[in-house]
C-alpha positions as CSV (number, residue, x, y, z in Angstrom):
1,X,138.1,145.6,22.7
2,X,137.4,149.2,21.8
3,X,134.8,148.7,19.6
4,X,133.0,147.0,22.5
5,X,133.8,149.4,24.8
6,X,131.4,152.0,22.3
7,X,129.2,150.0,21.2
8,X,128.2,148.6,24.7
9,X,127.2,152.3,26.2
10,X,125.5,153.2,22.4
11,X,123.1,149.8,22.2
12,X,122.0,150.9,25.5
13,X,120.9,153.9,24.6
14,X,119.6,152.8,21.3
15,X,117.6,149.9,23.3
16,X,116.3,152.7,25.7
17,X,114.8,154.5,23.3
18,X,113.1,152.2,21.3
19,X,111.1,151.0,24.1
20,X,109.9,154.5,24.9
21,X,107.0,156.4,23.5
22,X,108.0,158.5,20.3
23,X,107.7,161.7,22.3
24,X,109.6,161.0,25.4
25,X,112.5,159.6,23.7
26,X,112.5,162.8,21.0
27,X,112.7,164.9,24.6
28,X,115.8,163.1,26.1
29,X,117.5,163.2,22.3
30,X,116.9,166.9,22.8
31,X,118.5,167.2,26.5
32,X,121.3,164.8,25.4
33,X,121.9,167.4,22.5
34,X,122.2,170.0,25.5
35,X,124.8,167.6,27.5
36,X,126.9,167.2,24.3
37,X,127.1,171.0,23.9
38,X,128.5,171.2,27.5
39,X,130.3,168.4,27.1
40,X,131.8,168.8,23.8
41,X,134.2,172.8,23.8
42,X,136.1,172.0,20.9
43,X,133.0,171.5,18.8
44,X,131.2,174.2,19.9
45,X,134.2,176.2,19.1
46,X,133.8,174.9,15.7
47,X,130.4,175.6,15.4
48,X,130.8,178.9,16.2
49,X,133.5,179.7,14.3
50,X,132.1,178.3,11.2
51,X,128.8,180.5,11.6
52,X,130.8,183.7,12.3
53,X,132.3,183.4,9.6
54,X,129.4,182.3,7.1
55,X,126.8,185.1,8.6
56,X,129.2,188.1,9.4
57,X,126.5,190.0,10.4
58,X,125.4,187.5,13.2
59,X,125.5,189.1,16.6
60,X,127.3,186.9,19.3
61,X,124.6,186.3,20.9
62,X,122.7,184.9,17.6
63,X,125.4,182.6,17.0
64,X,125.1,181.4,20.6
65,X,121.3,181.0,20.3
66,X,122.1,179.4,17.2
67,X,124.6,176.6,18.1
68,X,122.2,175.7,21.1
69,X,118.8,175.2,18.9
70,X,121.9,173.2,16.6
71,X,122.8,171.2,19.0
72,X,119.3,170.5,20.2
73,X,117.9,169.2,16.6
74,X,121.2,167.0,16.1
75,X,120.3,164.8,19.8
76,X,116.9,164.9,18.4
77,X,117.8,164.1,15.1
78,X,119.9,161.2,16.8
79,X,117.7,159.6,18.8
80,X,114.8,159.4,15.6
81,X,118.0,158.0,13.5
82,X,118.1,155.4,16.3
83,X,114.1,153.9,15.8
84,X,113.8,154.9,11.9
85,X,112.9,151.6,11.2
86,X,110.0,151.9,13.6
87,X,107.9,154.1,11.0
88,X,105.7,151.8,9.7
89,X,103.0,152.0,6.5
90,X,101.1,154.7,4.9
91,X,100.0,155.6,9.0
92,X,103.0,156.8,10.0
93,X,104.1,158.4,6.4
94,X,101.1,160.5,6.6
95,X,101.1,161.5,10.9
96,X,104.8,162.2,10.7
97,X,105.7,163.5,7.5
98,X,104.2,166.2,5.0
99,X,105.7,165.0,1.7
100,X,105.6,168.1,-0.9
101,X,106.3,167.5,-4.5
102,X,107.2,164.3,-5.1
103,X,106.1,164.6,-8.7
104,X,109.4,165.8,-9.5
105,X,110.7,162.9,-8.5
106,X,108.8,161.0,-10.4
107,X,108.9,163.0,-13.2
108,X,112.9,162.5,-13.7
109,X,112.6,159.0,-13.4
110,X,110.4,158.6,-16.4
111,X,113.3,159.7,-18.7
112,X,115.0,156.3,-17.5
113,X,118.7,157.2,-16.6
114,X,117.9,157.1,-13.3
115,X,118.0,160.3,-10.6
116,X,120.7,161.9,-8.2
117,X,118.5,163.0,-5.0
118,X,121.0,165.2,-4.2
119,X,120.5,166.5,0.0
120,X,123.0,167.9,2.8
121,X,123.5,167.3,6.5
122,X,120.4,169.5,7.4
123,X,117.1,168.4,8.9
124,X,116.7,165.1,9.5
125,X,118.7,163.7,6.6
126,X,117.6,159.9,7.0
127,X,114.1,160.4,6.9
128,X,114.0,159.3,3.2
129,X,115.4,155.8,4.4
130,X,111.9,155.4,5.5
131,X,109.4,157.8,3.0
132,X,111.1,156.8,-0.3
133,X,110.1,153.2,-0.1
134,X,106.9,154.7,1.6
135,X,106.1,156.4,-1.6
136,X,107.5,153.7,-4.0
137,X,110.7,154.7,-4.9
138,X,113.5,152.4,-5.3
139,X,116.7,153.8,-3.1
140,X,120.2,153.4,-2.5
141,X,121.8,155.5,0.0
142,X,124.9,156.3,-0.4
143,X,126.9,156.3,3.2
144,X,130.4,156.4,4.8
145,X,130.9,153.3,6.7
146,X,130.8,154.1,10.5
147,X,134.7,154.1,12.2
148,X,133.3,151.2,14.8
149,X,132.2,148.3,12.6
150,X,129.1,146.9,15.0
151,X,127.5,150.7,15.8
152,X,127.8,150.7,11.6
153,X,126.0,147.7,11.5
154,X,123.7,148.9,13.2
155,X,123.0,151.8,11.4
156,X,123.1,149.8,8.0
157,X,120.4,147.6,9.2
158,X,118.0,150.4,10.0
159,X,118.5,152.1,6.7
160,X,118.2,148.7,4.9
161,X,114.8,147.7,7.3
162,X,112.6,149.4,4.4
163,X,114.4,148.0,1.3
164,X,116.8,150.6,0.7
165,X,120.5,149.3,-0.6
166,X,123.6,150.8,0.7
167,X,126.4,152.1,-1.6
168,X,129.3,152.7,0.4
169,X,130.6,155.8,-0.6
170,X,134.8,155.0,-0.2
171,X,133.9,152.4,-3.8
172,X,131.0,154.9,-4.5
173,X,131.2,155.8,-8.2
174,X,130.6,152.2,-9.8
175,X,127.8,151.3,-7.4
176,X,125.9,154.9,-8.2
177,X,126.4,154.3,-11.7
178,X,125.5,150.5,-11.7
179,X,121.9,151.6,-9.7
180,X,121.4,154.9,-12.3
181,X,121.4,152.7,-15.2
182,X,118.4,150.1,-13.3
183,X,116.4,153.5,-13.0
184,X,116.9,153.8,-9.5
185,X,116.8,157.0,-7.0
186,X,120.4,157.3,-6.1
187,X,120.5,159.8,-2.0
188,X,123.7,161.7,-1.5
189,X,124.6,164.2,0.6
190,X,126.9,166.1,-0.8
191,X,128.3,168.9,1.5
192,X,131.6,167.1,3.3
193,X,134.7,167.7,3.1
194,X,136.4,165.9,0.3
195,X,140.0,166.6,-0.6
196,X,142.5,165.5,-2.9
197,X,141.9,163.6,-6.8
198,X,138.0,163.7,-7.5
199,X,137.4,167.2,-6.0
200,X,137.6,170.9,-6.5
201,X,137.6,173.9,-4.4
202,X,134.6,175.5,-5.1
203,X,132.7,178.4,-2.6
204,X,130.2,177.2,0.2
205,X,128.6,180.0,2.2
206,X,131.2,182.7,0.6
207,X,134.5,180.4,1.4
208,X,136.4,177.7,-0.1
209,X,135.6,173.8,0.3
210,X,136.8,170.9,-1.2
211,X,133.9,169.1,-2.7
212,X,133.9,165.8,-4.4
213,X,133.3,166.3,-8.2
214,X,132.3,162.6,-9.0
215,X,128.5,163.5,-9.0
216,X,129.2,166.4,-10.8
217,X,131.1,164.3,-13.6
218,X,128.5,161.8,-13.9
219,X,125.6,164.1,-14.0
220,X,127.4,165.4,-17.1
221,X,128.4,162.6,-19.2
222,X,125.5,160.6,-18.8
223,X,123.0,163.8,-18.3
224,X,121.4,162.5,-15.1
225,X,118.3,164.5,-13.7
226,X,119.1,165.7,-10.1
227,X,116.4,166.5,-7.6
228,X,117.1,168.5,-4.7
229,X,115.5,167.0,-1.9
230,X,115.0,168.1,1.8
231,X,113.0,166.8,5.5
232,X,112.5,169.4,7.6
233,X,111.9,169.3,11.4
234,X,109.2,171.3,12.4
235,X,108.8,172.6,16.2
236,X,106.1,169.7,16.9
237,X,108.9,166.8,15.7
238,X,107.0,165.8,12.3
239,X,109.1,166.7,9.0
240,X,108.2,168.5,6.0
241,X,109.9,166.8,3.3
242,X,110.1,168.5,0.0
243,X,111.6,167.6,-3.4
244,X,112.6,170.4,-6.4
245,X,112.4,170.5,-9.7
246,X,115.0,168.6,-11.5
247,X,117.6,169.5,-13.0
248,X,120.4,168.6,-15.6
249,X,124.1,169.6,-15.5
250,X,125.4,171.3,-19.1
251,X,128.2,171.9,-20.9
252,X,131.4,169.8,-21.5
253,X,133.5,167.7,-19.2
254,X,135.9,170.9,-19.2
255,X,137.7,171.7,-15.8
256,X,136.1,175.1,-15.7
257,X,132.5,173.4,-16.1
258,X,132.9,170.8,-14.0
259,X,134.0,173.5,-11.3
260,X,131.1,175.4,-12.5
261,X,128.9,172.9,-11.9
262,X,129.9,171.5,-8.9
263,X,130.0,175.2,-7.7
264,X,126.4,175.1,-8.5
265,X,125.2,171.9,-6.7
266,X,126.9,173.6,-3.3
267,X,124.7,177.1,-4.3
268,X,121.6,174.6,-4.1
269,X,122.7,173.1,-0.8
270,X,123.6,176.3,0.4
271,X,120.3,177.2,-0.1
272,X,118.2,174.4,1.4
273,X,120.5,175.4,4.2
274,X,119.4,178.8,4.7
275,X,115.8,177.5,4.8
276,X,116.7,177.2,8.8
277,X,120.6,177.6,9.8
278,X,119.9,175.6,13.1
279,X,119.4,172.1,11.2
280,X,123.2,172.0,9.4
281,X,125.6,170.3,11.0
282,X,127.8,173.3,11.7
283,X,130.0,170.7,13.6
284,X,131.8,169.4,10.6
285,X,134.9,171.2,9.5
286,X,133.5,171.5,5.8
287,X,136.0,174.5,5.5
288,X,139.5,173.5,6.0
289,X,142.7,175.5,6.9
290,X,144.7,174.5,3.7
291,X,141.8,176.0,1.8
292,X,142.1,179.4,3.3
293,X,145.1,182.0,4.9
């Protein structure tokens, strides 16, 4: 009964703004963002918390500006996760997103092992659900099934509309490794938390995180190309999505490297974060008390 009971007031709302024009529905994911923020104390608390203590420097007032632009992009974000699979063709690939680089792409799939697109919580993260079929690639995602079985059907429909596959990520390492060796692009976002046999503590944004090390140990023994990859929201709602140069992980399958390594992939995120601090999902507790005194 409780799954009904969330999924009832959520297809609503997904219904709602499928029916309105792109721009009006983008607006009320933005003013639902600004609800939430009252709404939702122990998040913002969070929120706050976590920037204070990756930006220091950050005035009170900056992290207060901060959380609210946050917390703006996310209902924005939301609502365009809710009518994803109403992109359609090169039209809509070309008014709504400015695709930069995808050579590299490309390029690390002509040595045939595959490619890690390796991306974080941060812009609008399942934009690639729609451009990487768009552009030719063949995708799986790799996702956490949702709590509420019907609201993650729902979502695994929408990613799958374009002919993506979904990898869920709890039996992740056989199905990323059975997709790398067709030649396939392989999306994961790599910066939650992730504790206990598989990860490592390794520094995010100057503090410790458990992070998952499965990607790390793969890239390694079978010397997988990964490609940073990112989409953007710019102020007038279309996305600049840009891919990196590849790269490939070195060294032995040594604890030290693998920590190393893994160290390095959340150096790259941490990056692509600081290209705007107001699209990460701050909200997550990606730093952990256990991890820290």
């Amino acid at each position: 009964m409780l799954k009904w009971l969330e999924y009832i007031p959520f297809i609503c709302i997904a219904t709602l703004v499928r029916v309105l024009p792109r721009g009006m529905a983008l607006g009320l994911g933005k003013r639902l963002g600004q609800l939430a923020q009252r709404l939702q104390g122990r998040r913002v608390s969070i929120a706050r918390d976590n920037l204070q203590k990756a930006f220091p420097e950050m005035s009170s007032a900056e992290v207060s500006s901060t959380v609210s632009e946050m917390f703006k992009h996310l209902g924005i974000s939301f609502i365009d996760m809710l009518r994803v699979d109403q992109y359609k063709g090169p039209q809509d690939l070309e008014r709504y997103f400015d695709i930069k680089n995808d050579k590299h792409l490309t390029e690390a799939l002509e040595l045939g092992r595959g490619c890690i697109v390796l991306s974080a919580h941060f812009g609008f993260w399942e934009a690639g659900s729609f451009f990487m079929p768009q552009l030719g690639f063949t995708t799986e995602i790799v996702a956490k099934p949702m709590r509420n079985p019907l609201v993650n059907a729902y979502f695994s429909r929408i990613r799958e509309s374009n002919g993506n596959q979904i990898i869920n990520s709890r039996k992740g390492a056989r199905g990323i490794l059975k997709s790398l060796q067709k030649n396939h692009a392989v999306c994961i976002l790599l910066d939650q938390h992730l504790k206990g046999q598989g990860s490592v503590v390794a520094p995010f944004f100057g503090r410790p995180a458990h992070t998952t090390t499965i990607i790390t140990q793969m890239a390694i023994r079978y010397q997988i190309p990964i490609v940073m990859a990112f989409s953007h929201r710019l102020p007038d709602n279309t996305y600049r999505c840009h891919f990196e140069k590849m790269f490939l992980l070195k060294g032995e399958l040594s604890e030290e490297n693998v920590l190393a390594n893994t160290t390095l992939l959340n150096q790259n995120i941490e990056s692509m974060v600081r290209n705007d601090i107001s699209q990460w999902f701050w909200l997550h507790r990606r730093w952990r008390a256990c991890c820290e005194k």
